[in-house]
NUKE-114545 format. One line per field, with one value per residue: x, y, z of N, C-alpha, C in turn; chain. Coordinates in steps of 0.2 Angstrom, whole numbers, plus 5000, padded with zeros to 4 digits. Atoms other than C-alpha are relative to their C-alpha. Layout:
! NUKE-114545
nx: [X	...]
ny: [Y	...]
nz: [Z	...]
cax: [X	...]
cay: [Y	...]
caz: [Z	...]
cx: [X	...]
cy: [Y	...]
cz: [Z	...]
chain: [A	...]
This chain:
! NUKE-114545
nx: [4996	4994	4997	4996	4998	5001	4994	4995	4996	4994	4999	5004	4998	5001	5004	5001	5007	5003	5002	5007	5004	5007	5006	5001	5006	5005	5001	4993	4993	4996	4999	4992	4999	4993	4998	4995	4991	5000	4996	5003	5006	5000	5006	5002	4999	5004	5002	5000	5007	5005	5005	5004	5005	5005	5004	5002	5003	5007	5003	4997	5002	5003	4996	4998	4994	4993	4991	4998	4993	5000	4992	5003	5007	5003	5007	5004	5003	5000	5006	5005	5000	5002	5004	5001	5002	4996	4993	4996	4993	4997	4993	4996	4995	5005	4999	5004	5007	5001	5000	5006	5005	5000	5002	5009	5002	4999	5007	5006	5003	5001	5000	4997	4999	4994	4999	4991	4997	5000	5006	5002	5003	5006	5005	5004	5003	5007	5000	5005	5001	4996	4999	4992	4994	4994	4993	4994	4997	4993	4997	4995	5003	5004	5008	5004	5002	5005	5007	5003	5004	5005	5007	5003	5004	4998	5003	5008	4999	4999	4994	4995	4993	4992	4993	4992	4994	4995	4996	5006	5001	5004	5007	5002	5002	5005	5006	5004	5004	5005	5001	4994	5003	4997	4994	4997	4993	4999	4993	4998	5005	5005	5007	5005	5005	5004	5006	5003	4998	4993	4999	4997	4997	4997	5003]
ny: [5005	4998	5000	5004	4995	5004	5009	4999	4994	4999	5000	4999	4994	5000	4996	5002	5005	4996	5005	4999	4994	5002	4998	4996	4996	5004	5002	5005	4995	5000	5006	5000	5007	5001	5000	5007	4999	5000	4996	4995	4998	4992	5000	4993	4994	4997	4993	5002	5002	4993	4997	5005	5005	4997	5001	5007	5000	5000	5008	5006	5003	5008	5002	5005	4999	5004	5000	5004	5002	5003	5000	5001	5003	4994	4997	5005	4997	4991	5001	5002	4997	4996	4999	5006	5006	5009	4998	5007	4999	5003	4999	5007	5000	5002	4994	4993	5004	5002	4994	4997	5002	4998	4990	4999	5003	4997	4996	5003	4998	5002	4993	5000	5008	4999	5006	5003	5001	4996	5001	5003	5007	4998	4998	5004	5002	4997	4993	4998	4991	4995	4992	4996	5004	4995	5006	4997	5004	4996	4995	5000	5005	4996	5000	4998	5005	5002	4996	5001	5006	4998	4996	5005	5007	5000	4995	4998	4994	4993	5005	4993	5002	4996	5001	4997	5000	4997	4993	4993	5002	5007	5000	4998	5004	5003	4996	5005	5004	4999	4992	4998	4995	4998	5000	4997	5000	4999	5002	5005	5006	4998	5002	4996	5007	5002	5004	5002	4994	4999	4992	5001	4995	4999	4999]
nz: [5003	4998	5005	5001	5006	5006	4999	5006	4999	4996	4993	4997	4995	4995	4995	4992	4997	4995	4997	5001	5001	4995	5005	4999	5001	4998	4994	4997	5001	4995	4999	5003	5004	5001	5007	5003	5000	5007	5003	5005	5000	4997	4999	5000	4992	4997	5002	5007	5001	4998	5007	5002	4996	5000	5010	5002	4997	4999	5004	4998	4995	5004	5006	5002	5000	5003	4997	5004	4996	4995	4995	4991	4999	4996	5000	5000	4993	5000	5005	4996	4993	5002	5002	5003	5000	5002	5002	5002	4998	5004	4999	5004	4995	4996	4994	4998	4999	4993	4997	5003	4997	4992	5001	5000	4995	4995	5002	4999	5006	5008	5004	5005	5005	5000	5004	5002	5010	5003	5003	5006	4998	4998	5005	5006	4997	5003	4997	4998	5000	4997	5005	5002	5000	4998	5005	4996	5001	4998	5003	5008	5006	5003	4997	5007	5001	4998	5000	5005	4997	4994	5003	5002	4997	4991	4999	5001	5005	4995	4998	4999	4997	4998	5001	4998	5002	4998	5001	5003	5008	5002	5000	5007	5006	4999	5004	5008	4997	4993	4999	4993	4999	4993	5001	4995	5000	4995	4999	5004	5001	5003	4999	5002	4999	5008	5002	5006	5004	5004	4998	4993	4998	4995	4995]
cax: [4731	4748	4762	4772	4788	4784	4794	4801	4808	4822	4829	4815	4813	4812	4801	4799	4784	4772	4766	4750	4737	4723	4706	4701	4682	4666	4662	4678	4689	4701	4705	4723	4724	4739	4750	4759	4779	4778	4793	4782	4767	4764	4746	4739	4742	4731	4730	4727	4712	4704	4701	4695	4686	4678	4674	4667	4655	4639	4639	4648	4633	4626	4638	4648	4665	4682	4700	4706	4725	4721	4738	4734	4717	4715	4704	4692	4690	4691	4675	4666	4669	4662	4647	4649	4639	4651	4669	4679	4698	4708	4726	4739	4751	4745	4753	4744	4727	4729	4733	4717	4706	4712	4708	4690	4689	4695	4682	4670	4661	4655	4655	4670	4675	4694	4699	4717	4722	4726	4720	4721	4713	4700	4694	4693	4681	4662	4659	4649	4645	4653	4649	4667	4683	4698	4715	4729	4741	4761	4766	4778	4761	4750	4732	4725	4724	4711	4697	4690	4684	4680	4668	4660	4657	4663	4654	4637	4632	4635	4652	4667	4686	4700	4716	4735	4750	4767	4767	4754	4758	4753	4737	4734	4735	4719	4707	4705	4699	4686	4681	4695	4682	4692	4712	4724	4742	4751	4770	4775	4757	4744	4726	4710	4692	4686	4670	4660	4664	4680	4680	4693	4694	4703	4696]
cay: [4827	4822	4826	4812	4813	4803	4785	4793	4808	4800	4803	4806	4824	4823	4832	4835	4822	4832	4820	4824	4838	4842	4846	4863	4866	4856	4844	4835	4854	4855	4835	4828	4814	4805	4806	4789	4788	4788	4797	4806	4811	4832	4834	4852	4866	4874	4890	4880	4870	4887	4895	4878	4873	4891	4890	4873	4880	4882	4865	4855	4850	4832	4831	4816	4817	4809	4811	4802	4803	4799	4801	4806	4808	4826	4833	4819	4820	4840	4836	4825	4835	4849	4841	4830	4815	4802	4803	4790	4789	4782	4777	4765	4766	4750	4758	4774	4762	4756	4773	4778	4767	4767	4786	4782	4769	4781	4795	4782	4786	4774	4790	4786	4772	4769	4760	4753	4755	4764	4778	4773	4756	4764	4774	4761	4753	4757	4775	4782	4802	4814	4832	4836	4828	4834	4828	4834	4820	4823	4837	4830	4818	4829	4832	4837	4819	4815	4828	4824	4806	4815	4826	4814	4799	4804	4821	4826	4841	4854	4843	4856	4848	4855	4854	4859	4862	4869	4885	4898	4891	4873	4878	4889	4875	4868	4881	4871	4858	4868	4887	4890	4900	4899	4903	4905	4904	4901	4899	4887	4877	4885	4880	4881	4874	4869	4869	4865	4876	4883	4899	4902	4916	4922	4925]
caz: [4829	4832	4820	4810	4799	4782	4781	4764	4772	4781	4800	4812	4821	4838	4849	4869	4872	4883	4897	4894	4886	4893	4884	4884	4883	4887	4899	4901	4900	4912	4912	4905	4892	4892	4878	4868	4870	4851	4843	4830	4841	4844	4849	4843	4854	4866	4856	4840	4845	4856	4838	4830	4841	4843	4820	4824	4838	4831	4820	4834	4845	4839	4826	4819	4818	4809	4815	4801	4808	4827	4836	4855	4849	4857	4844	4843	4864	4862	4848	4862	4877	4866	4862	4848	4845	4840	4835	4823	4828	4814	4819	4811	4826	4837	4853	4850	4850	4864	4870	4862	4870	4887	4886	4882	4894	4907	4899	4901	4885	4869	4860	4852	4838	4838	4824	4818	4801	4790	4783	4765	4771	4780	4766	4753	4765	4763	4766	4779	4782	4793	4797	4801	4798	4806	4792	4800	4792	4794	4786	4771	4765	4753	4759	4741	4736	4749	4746	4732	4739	4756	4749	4738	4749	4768	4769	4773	4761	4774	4779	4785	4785	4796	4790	4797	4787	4790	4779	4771	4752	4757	4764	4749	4738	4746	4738	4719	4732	4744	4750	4764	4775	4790	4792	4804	4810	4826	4825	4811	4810	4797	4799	4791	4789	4771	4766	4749	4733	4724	4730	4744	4755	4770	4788]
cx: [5007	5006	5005	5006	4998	5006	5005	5005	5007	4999	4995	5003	4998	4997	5000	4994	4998	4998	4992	4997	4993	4994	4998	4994	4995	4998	5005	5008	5002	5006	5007	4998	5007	5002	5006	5007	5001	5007	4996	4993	5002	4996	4999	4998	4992	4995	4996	4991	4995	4996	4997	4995	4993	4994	4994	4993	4993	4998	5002	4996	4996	5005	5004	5007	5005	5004	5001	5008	5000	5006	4996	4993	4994	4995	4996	4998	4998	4990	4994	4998	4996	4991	4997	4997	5004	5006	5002	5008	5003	5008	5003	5006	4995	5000	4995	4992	4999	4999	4993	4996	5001	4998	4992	4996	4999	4994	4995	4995	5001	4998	5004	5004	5006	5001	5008	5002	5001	4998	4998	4996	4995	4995	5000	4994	4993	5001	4994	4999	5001	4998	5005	5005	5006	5007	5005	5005	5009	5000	5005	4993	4995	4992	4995	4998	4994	4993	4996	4995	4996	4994	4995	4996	5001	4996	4994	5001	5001	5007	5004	5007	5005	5006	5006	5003	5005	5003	4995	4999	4996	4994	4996	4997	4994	4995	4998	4998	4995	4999	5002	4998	5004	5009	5004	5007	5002	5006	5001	4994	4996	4995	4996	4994	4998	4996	4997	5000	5007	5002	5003	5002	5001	4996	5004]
cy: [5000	5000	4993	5002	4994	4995	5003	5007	5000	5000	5003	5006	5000	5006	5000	4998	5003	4992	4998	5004	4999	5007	5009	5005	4994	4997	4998	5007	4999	4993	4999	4994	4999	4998	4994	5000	4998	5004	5007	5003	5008	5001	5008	5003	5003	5006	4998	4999	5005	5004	4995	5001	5007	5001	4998	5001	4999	4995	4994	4996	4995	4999	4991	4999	4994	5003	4993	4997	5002	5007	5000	5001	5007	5004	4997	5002	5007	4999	4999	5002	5006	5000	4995	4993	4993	5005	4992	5002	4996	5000	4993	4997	4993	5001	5004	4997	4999	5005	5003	4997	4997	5006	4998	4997	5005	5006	4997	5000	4994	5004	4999	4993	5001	4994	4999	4997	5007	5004	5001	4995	5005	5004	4996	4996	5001	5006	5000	5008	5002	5008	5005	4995	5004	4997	5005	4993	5001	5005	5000	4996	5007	5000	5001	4993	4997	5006	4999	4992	5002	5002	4995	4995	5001	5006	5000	5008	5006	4999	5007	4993	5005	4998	5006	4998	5004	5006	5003	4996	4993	5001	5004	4996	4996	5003	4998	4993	5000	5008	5001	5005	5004	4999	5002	4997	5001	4996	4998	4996	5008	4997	5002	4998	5002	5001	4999	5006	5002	5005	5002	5009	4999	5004	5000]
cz: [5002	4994	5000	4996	4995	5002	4995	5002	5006	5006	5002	5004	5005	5003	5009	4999	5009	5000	5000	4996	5001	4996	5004	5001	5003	5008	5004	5001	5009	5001	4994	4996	4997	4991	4998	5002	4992	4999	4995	5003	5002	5000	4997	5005	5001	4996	4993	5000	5006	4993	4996	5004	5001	4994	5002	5006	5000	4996	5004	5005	4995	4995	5000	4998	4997	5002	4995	5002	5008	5003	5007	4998	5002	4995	5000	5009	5001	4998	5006	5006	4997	4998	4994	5002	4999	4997	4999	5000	4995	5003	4999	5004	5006	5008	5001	4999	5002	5006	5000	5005	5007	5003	4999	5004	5008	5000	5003	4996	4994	4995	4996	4997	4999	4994	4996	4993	4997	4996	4993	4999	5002	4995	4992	5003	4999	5005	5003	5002	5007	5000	5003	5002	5001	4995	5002	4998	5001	4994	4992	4997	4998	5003	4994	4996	5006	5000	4997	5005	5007	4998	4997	5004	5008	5004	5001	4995	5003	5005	5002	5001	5003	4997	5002	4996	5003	4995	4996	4992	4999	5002	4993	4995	5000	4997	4995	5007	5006	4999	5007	5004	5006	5001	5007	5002	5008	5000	4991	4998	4998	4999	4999	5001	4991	5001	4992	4996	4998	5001	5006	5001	5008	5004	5006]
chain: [A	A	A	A	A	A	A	A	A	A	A	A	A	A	A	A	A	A	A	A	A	A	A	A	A	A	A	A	A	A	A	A	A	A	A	A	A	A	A	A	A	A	A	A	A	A	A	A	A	A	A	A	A	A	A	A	A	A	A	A	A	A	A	A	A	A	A	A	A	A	A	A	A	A	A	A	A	A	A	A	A	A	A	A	A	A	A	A	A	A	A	A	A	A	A	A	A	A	A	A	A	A	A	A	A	A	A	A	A	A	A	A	A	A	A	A	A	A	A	A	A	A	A	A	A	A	A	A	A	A	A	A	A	A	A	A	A	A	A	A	A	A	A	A	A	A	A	A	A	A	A	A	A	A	A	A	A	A	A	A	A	A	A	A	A	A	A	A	A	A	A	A	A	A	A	A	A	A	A	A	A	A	A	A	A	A	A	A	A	A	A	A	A	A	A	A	A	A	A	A	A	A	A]
């Protein structure tokens, strides 16, 4: 996912915009997918999606996947090169759309569903099931407001969510909405995987 700054949080922080990032595992590892000239995009790092990607290994083949916040789209292709079934791309940016679906044309693949809106639009929408959803949204919007609906109507019963934050407290406060089986930290970005239950421990 790539990082944004919220609209309410004022002047925009700039980033060096890498030219590309290039998928790490599967079929498609080693291959580069370009990345937007967006002001707010920051793909998740190499070292980030190595240990995801390793968690998500033994549930990731056939699977169904959500990237609710898009951006360059790298775990979604990461997801597909690994294995997944299908991948839905949610992005509200129509630049980074475009960007999306020139990448998939390039892949070659109807594996993945790119779709432009947003995504509080897209989940008032009819639900359909998922068995992992990556929400990685910017860092000032809260994430605890959308669990409750995933789980319910977006999850399959063995569902896992990934979520990134920017500091050990904010992922903490995911635990009243899941069991935080998987944890991990690299630099400034704190990451975990959810799954089903109230009971949250560290790994």
């Amino acid at each position: 996912m790539a990082k944004r700054t919220h609209p309410a949080v004022g002047k925009r922080i700039r980033h060096p915009k890498p030219s590309g990032v290039r998928i790490i595992g599967g079929e498609w590892r080693g291959r580069r997918i370009a990345v937007a000239a967006a002001d707010e995009l920051r793909p998740t790092p190499d070292r980030v999606r190595e240990t995801v990607f390793n968690w998500l290994a033994p549930s990731l083949d056939g699977s169904h996947c959500l990237d609710l916040f898009a951006g360059s789209g790298v775990l979604g292709w990461e997801a597909l090169s690994r294995g997944a079934a299908s991948v839905c791309l949610v992005e509200r940016d129509r630049a980074v759309v475009q960007a999306l679906r020139a990448q998939a044309a390039t892949f070659g693949t109807g594996a993945a569903k790119i779709i432009f809106s947003s995504a509080e639009a897209f989940l008032a929408g009819a639900p359909q099931r998922f068995d992992i959803v990556f929400l990685d949204p910017p860092y000032a919007t809260p994430i605890e407001p959308w669990l409750p609906r995933l789980w319910a109507a977006w999850l399959t019963p063995k569902g896992r969510i990934y979520v990134e934050r920017d500091s050990e407290a904010a992922l903490d406060s995911l635990a009243a909405h899941g069991r935080l089986t998987r944890r991990g930290r690299a630099g400034s970005v704190h990451y975990g995987l959810l799954d089903r239950g109230l009971a949250s421990q560290g790994c």
